[in-house]
C-alpha positions in Angstrom: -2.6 -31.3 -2.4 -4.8 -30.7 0.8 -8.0 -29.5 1.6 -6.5 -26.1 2.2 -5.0 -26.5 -1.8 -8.4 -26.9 -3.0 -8.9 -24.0 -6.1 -12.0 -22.1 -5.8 -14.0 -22.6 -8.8 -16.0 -19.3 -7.9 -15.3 -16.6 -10.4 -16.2 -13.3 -8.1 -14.1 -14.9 -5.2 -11.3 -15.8 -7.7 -11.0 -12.3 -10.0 -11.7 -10.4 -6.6 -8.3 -12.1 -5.1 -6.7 -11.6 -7.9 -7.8 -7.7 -7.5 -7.0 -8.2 -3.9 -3.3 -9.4 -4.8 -2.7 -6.8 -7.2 -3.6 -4.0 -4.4 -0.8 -5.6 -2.4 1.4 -5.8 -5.6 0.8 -2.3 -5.8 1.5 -1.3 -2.1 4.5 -3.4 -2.7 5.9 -1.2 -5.9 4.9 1.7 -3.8 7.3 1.0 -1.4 10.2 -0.2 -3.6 9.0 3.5 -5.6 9.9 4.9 -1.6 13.4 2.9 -1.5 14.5 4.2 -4.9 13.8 7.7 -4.4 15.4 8.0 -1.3 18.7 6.4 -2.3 18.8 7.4 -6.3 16.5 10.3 -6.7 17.3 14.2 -5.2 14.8 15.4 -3.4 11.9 14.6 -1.0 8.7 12.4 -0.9 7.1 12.2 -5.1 5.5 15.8 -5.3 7.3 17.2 -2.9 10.0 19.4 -3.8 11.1 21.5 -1.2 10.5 22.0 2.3 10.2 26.0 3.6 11.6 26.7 0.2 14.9 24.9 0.9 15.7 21.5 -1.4 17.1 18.2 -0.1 20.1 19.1 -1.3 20.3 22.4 0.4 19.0 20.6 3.6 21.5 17.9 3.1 24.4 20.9 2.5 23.1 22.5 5.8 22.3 20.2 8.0 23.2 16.2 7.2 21.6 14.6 10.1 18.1 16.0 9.4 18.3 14.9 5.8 19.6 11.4 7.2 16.7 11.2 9.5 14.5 12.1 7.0 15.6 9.6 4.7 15.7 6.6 7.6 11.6 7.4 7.9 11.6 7.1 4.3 13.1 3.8 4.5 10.8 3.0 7.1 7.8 3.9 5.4 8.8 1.7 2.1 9.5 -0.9 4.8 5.8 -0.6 6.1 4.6 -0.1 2.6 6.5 -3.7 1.0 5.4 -5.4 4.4 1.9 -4.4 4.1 1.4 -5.4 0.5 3.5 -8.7 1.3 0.6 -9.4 3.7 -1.9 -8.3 2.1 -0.9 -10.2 -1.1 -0.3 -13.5 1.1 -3.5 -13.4 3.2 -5.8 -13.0 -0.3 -3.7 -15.6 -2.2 -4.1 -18.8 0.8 -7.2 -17.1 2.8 -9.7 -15.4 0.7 -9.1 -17.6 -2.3 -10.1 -20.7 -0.2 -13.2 -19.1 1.5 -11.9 -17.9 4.8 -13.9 -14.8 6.2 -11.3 -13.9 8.5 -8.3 -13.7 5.8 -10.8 -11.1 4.0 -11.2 -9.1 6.4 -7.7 -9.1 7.4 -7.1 -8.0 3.5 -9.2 -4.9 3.7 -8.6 -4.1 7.2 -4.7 -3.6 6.5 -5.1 -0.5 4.1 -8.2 0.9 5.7 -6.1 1.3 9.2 -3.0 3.0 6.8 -5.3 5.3 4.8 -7.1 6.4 8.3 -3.8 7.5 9.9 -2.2 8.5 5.8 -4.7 10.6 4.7 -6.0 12.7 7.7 -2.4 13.7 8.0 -2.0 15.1 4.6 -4.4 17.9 5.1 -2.9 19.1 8.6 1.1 19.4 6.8 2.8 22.4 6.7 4.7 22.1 3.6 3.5 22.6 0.2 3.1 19.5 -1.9 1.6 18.6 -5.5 -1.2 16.6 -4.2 -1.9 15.0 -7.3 1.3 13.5 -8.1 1.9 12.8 -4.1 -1.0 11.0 -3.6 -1.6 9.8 -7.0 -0.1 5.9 -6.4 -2.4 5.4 -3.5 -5.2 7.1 -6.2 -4.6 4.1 -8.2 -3.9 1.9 -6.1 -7.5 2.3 -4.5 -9.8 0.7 -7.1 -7.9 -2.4 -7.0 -8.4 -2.4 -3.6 -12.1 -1.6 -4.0 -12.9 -4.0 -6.6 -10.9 -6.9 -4.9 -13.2 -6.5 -2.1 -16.6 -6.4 -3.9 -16.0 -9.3 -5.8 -14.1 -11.3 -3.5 -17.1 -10.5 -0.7 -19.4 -11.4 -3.3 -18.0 -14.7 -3.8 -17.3 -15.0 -0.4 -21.3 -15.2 0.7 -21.6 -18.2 -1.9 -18.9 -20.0 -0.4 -19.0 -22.0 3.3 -16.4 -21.2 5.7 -13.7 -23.5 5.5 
């Protein structure tokens, strides 16, 4: 094994990667969730149900290239989603784990730059939605995040830069 190999022995830098990896675990499942639903489930985006009071089917019925355009975004987005966590999951497994700086703040700056352009959006739609159960993964996929970052920044300060 090289330098680069070397297992941090510090328990907030290790528990807060393995927060870290999980948040990226989680994006990842998100995005699979995305996949599934559009190919296997009727209907729209989780917790939303219809669209101007017409269903996916309706839409599909009525007017097949909107519904396949819709659904191409939503392939897309799980594309975006499994790709971010990928990275996410990648940078805090062989950066942040060794001590790198940068690979942390690569971490949190994915997600921060999704959830700046994701979540202003969702209060400008207009189509009705269950908030709770549409935004709900990101809801719990947020402490992870959150925690990761505490810890791992807490080990991070009593760790050199390697």
């Amino acid at each position: 094994m090289g330098d680069g190999d070397t297992v941090v022995e510090n328990r907030h830098l290790l528990w807060g990667t393995y927060f870290l990896v999980a948040s990226g675990v989680f994006f990842v499942l998100h995005g699979i969730g995305f996949l599934y639903r559009t190919y296997y489930v009727e209907g729209f985006e989780i917790g939303v149900n219809d669209l101007g009071g017409v269903t996916a089917a309706e839409l599909a019925a009525n007017s097949p290239e909107i519904m396949s355009y819709i659904n191409h975004l939503h392939v897309n987005v799980a594309g975006a989603l499994i790709a971010m966590g990928v990275g996410m999951i990648l940078l805090a497994w062989y950066g942040v784990r060794h001590g790198h700086r940068w690979a942390w703040a690569a971490t949190i700056v994915i997600p921060l730059v999704f959830a700046a352009f994701s979540l202003p959006v969702h209060q400008t739609v207009l189509f009705d939605f269950d908030a709770l159960i549409h935004l709900g993964p990101a809801a719990i996929g947020a402490p992870l995040l959150i925690a990761g970052a505490v810890l791992s920044y807490t080990g991070l300060r009593s760790v050199s830069e390697r």
